[in-house]
N, C-alpha and C positions, 0 to 999 in steps of 0.2 A: 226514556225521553219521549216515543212515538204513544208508548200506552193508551194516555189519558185522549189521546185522538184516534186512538187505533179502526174506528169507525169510520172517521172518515178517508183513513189512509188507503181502508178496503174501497171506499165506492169511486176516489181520485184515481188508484190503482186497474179498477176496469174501464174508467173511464176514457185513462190514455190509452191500456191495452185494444181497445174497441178502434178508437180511433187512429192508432198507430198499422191495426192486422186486421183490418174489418173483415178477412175473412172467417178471424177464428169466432166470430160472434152467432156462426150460427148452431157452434158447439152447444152454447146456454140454453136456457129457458129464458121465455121473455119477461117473469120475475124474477130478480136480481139478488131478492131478500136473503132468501136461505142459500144461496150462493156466497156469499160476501161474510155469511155467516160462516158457512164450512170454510172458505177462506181462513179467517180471523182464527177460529178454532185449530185449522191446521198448522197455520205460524204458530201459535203459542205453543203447540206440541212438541214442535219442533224447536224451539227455542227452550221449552222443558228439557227437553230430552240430551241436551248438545252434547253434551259431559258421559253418556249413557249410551257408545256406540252399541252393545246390542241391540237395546231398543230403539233405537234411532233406526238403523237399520230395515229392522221389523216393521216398524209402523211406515217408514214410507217403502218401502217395498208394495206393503197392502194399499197404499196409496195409489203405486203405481197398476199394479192390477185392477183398483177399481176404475182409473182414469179411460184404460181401453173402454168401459162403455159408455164413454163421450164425444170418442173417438179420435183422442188425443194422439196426437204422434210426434215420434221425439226430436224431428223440427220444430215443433211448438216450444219447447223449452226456455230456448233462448231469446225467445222474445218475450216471454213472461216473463224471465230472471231480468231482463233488463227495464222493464216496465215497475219490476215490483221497486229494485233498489234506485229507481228513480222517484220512487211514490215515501218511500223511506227516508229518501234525504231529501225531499220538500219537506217531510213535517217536523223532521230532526232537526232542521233550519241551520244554524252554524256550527253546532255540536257536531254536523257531520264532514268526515275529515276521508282524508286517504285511506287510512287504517281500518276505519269504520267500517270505508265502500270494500275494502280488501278482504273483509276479513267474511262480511255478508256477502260478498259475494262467492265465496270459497265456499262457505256453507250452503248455499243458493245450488251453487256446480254440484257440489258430493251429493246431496238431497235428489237433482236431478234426474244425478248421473244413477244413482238406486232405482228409480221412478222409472228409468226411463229402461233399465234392465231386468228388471222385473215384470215388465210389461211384454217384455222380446220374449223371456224364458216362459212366460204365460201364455203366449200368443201359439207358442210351439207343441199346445198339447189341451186349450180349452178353449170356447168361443170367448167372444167378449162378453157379451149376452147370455140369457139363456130363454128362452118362450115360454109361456104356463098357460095353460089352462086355468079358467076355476073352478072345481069341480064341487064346493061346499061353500054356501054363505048362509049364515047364522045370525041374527040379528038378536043381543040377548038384552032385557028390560032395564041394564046398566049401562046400554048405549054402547059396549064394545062387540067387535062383530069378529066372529070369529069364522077366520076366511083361509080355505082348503084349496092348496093348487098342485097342479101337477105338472111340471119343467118336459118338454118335447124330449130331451136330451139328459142323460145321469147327470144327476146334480148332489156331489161332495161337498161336506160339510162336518165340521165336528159340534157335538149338543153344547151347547155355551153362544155360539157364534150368533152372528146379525149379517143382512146384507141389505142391497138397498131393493126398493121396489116401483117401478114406474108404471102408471096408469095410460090409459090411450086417451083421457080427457084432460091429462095434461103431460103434454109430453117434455119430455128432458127435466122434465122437475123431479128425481128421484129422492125418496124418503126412504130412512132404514129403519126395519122392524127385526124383530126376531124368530125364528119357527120355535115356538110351544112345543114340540118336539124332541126325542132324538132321532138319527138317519132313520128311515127306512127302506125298503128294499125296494120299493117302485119312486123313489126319490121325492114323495107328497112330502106336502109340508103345511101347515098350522100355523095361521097368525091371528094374534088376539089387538086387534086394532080400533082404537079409541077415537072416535071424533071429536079434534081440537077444533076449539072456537075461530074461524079463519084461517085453519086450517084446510087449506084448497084439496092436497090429494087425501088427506086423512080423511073429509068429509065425502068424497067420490067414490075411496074404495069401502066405505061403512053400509053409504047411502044410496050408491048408483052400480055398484057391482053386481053383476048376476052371474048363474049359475053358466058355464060357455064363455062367459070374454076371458080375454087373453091379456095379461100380466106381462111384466119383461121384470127378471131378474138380474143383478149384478153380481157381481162372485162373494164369497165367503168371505168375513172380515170377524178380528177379534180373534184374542186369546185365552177367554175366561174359559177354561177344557179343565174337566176333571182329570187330573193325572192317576190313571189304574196301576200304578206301581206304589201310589203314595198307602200306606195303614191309619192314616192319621183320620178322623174322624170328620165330616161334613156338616158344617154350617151354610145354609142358605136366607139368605136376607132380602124381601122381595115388596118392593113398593108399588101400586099397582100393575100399569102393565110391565113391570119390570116381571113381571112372575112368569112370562110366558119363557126367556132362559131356564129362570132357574128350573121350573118343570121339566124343560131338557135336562136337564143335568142329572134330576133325580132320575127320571126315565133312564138313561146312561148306566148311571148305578145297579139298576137293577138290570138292566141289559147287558150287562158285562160281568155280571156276577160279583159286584163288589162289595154287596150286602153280608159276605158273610164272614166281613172283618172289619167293616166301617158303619157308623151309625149316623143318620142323617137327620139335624134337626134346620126346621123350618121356622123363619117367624116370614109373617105377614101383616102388612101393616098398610090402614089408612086412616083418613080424616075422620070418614063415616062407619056405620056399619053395613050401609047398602053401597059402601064402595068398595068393599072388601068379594070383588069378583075373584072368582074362582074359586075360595076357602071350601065351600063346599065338597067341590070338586077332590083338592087335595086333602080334604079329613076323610073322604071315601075310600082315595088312595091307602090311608095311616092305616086305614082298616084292614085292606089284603096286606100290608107291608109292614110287619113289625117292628122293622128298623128305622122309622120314618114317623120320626114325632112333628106337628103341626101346631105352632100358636099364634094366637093373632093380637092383634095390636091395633087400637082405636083411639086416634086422640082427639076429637071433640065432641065425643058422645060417652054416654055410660051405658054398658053395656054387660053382661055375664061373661067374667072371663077378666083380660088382661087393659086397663085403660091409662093410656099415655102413646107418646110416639114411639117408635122405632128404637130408636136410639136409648129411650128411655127406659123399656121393659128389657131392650138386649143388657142393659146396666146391673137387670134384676139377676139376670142368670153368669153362669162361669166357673169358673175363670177357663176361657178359651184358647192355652196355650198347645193343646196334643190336640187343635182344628185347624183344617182348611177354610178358609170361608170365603162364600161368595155374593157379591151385594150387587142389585140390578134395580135401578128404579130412577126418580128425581133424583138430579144433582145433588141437592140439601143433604136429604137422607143420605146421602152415600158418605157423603164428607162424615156429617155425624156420626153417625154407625160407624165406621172405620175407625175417629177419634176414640167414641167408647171402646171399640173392640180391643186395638191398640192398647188402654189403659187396664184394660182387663187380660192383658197377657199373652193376645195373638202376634204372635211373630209376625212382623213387617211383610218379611218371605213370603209369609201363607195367605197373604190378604190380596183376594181376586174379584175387581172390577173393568169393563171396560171405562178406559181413560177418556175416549173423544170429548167427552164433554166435559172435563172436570180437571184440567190442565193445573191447578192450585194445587188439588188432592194431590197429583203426581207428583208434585215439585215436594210435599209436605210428608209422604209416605217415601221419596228417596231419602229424604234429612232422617227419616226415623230411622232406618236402615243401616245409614251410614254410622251415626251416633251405636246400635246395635253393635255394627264391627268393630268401635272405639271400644265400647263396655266390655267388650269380650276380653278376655285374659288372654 
């Protein structure tokens, strides 16, 4: 019922909130945009998820952990639950009943109640924050800059993961990247960051970062982790800067010695062929690493080699049912790639991206699952 206005439900929603607790308004950033955005993204997850207490669980727990660097506190709660389910039954207009407010608001409380304990148990053993140095900026002729920090304080992390990163030229506006990495022992870290078109902090930290300023990090988020107990074979599926995980991941592999029962194939995939950053890089890797095949994928250029999207050269190859696979990049791609994967014989189970942005894929990779456990004998 709220869907098709879900947009405006977000900006009515900070609206009152602001004007109900103007203190908590100086939590925000003074753009709202991508606020209202991670909003909207976060209900749908959570509204995916409902049916799904592990992951339900999980994800707002990591929700509540990232909130301490807002500096959220679990008084805040209850005045946002009540803000929101009043922003709910404006737009739901008569549909919304007792039951309705009863039942959102139960799920509102549990959600919370995760949020807000997860953040106590996190409070008791890491900052909220973390400082960085920057001790590496790279400006490379494909306009992504590949930017080397190093955290005051040990900074954990598994290779797969993303956190968020906030600049000093704009403060409380946090954006999440990836470290191109896996851990290392002085806790640096690798991000390969693209300048979006109006994109305020992506274009500061490409354009304006130097070697000395100081970063603020948020803590670890995400699940996509190579499990080193698994034998099953490594699929990686990587759409632009979506590559800077998955090269963690392979890094991992080899850093854990899992090469020498698991084989790792890569595709890489873009529009062009001077957007296919990093390829190089990883066909150098294939070279020390014989377990580690590299192909790429170009769909609106012809080129030597493999031409079509993602989706469509993964169609070429298979059947990926004895794979892991892991897919990092544009929305699109992920959904597709998944769809083929899936059709070609990858267990539901074994298919690993993160969800944040892709709340449909979740709801459409639980159906697959479930159906799996019907088919089963």
């Amino acid at each position: 019922m709220v869907e098709p206005q879900i947009a405006d439900v977000t900006v009515y929603f900070y609206a009152i909130l602001f004007a109900r607790y103007p203190a908590v308004r100086e939590l925000f950033p003074a753009n709202m945009d991508a606020q209202r955005d991670r909003l909207l993204r976060a209900l749908l997850r959570i509204v995916e998820l409902v049916d799904d207490p592990e992951n339900l669980t999980r994800f707002c727990s990591h929700l509540g952990r990232d909130h301490r660097k807002f500096g959220t506190q679990s008084a805040h709660y209850p005045a946002v639950g009540e803000c929101l389910l009043d922003a709910l039954a404006r737009f739901a207009g008569p549909a919304w009943n007792e039951e309705l407010a009863g039942a959102w608001g139960r799920a509102y409380t549990a959600a919370a109640n995760i949020m807000a304990g997860a953040a106590e148990q996190d409070a008791q053993r890491c900052p909220a924050v973390w400082e960085a140095r920057v001790t590496r900026h790279v400006l490379h002729p494909s306009g992504i800059a590949e930017i080397t920090v190093r955290p005051d304080q040990p900074y954990g992390y598994t290779a797969g993961q993303y956190l968020s990163l906030e600049s000093p030229w704009w403060p409380r506006e946090w954006r999440h990247y990836s470290p191109a990495n896996a851990p290392r022992a002085d806790s640096s870290m690798t991000f390969h960051i693209r300048a979006v078109q109006d994109g305020r902090v992506s274009q500061a930290l490409v354009h304006h970062t130097a070697v000395g300023d100081r970063l603020r990090l948020g803590p670890p988020q995400g699940d996509m982790a190579i499990d080193p107990a698994s034998r099953d074979d490594v699929l990686c599926v990587a759409g632009g800067t979506g590559l800077a995980p998955i090269r963690a991941l392979i890094e991992e592999v080899s850093r854990q010695g899992m090469s020498d029962r698991r084989s790792v194939d890569l595709f890489v995939g873009a529009r062009t062929a001077e957007e296919l950053y990093g390829l190089d890089d990883m066909l150098r890797m294939s070279q020390r690493l014989p377990w580690l095949t590299v192909r790429a994928a170009v769909s609106e250029e012809n080129i030597v080699g493999r031409t079509g999207s993602l989706p469509q050269v993964l169609a070429e190859f298979g059947p990926w049912d004895r794979h892991e696979a892991y897919l990092s990049g544009p929305q699109q791609m992920i959904a597709a790639s998944a769809d083929v994967l899936l059709r070609r014989g990858l267990p539901p189970a074994k298919l690993h991206y993160d969800p944040w942005g892709a709340p449909a894929l979740a709801s459409s990779l639980r159906h697959a699952r479930a159906q799996e456990e019907v088919d089963q004998p």
